[in-house]
C-alpha positions, 0 to 999 in steps of 0.5 A: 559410322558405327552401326549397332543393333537394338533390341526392340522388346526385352522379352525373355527367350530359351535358357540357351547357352550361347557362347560370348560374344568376345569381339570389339564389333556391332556384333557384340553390341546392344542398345540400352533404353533410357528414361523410358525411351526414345533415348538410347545408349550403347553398350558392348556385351558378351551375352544379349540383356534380353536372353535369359541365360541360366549359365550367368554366375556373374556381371562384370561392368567396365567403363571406358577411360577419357577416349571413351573407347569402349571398344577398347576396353571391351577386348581388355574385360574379355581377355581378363574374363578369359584369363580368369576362366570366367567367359561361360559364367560372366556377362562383360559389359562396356558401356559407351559414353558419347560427348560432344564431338561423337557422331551420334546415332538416332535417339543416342545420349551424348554428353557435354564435353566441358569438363567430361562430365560423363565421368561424375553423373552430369546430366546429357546435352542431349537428354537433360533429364538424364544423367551419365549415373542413370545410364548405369543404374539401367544397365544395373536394373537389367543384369538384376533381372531374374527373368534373363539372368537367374543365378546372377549372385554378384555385379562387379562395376569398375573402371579405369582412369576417367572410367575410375573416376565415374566409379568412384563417384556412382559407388557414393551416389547410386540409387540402386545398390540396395535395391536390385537384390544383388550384391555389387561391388565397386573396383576403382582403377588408377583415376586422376581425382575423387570426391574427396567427403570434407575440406580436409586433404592430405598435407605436402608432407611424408609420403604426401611431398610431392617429391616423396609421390613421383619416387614412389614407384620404386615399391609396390606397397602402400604408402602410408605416412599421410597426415591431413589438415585444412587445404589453403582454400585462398590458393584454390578458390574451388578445389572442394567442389563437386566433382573433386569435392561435396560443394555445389553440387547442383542440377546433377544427379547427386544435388538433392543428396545430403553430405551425410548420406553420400559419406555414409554410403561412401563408406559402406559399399563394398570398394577396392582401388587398384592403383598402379605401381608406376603410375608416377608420371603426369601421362593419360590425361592426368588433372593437372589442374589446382583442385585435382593437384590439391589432393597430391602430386601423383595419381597414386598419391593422390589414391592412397591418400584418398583410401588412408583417410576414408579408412581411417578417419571415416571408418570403412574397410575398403581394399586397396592393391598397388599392382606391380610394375604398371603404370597408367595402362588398363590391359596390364591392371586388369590382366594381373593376376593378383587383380583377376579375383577382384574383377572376377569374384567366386 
């Protein structure tokens, strides 16, 4: 049974600077309050949420893959902390997000294990008035605290894999981007599927041929010859429903958001995708049903598209990396070089 440690009351104490807590232990864990309480989630976290720490430059948030092992990537965010020299000045978070077949702790949010839908602000099983979104705007809340983390000058959420999913959905639909009072950044790392913003999806031609997508591991830079036209809806009855598009999205936290505002905030956050190089292979959990296939052969097909058309045809400046000589695997995305600034803003 993993046994964790809550913080009762969130009372800011001395601006000590105490040293990271860099094990995947209960050591290093922390409750969040939600919704006001009793309900509970856990994260893991290298510096306490209730401690005020001058010291705290910057927050980087992790989210956990299908597993949901957030242990895991507690050590992969640390040691990418460390190798950017950026322990003393960052608060690491890897939140936990627990599904049907965990063992949950008194009062802990779990979700539902039909269709994972942690990964998109589905609400709990448990809790159903709260949803996996909402647990991310209270650990946001939390970091944009003056009182614990004065000299916080940026929040950094990422995630890879079905963790990539979460963030690129949250990026489009949270509430709290513009009201915390610190910029935040969203960095989209390797995911199966996207909320793709209209019918429209890439045609099987070009870079877009399924041929063409599963050799496209031989170059580490972005494919671009993408043409887009209406999908054959009669073939996939469902492909443009939320979470892989806007349609039905009901009881959710996105349901009472407009198309608009979701496309307009889409298109406006700050956002990077890293995509891995060799991530070509249907490995990790890949969706390989007909919605998800409908946006390309390949993660990184279906990635690059994704970025091509919001770019281009929607109008925003989004950043995309294809990191050299990964697949799908977070410790070797996270853990290059060239990435290390992404996560780890000066």
């Amino acid at each position: 049974m993993l046994v964790v440690w809550s913080v009762a009351v969130r009372r800011p104490v001395a601006a000590a600077a105490a040293s990271p807590c860099v094990t995947a232990t209960a050591g290093c864990t922390e409750w969040v309050t939600l919704g006001g309480g009793p309900a509970r989630s856990m994260i893991y976290r290298t510096y306490s949420l209730a401690a005020r720490n001058d010291g705290i430059r910057r927050a980087l948030v992790m989210v956990h893959g299908t597993n949901r092992n957030a242990d895991h990537y507690f050590s992969t965010a640390t040691s990418a902390a460390f190798l950017a020299g950026a322990l003393d000045d960052t608060v690491v978070i890897a939140p936990r997000f627990t599904a049907c077949n965990d063992k949950l702790e008194p009062n802990e949010v779990g979700w539902s294990c039909n269709g994972d839908s942690w990964r998109s602000g589905g609400m709990a099983a448990t809790t159903p008035m709260l949803s996996s979104f909402d647990f991310m705007d209270e650990i946001v809340r939390s970091l944009a605290k003056t009182s614990i983390f004065p000299n916080l000058k940026g929040i950094v959420v990422t995630g890879h894999s079905a963790g990539g999913q979460f963030v690129t959905r949250y990026e489009m639909s949270n509430r709290v981007h513009d009201s915390v009072g610190v910029p935040m950044t969203y960095v989209v790392a390797n995911p199966s599927s996207y909320a793709w913003p209209s019918p429209t999806r890439a045609l099987p031609v070009d870079d877009g041929a399924p041929d063409n997508a599963k050799g496209a591991w031989n170059t580490d830079k972005p494919h671009t010859k993408f043409s887009y036209g209406p999908f054959d809806a009669s073939a996939c009855a469902n492909y443009d429903r939320w979470p892989l598009g806007f349609q039905n999205r009901t009881g959710g936290y996105t349901a009472k958001m407009s198309d608009d505002q979701l496309k307009k905030q889409l298109v406006s956050r700050p956002t990077a995708y890293l995509l891995g190089q060799v991530d070509t292979l249907p490995l990790g959990g890949f969706d390989s049903s007909c919605p998800a296939m409908a946006q390309g052969a390949t993660r990184r097909a279906r990635g690059e598209a994704f970025v091509k058309y919001v770019n281009e045809q929607l109008g925003a400046t989004h950043a995309i990396q294809i990191v050299p000589e990964c697949g799908h695997n977070d410790r070797c995305i996270f853990t290059t070089d060239a990435v290390l600034p992404v996560i780890f803003p000066k």
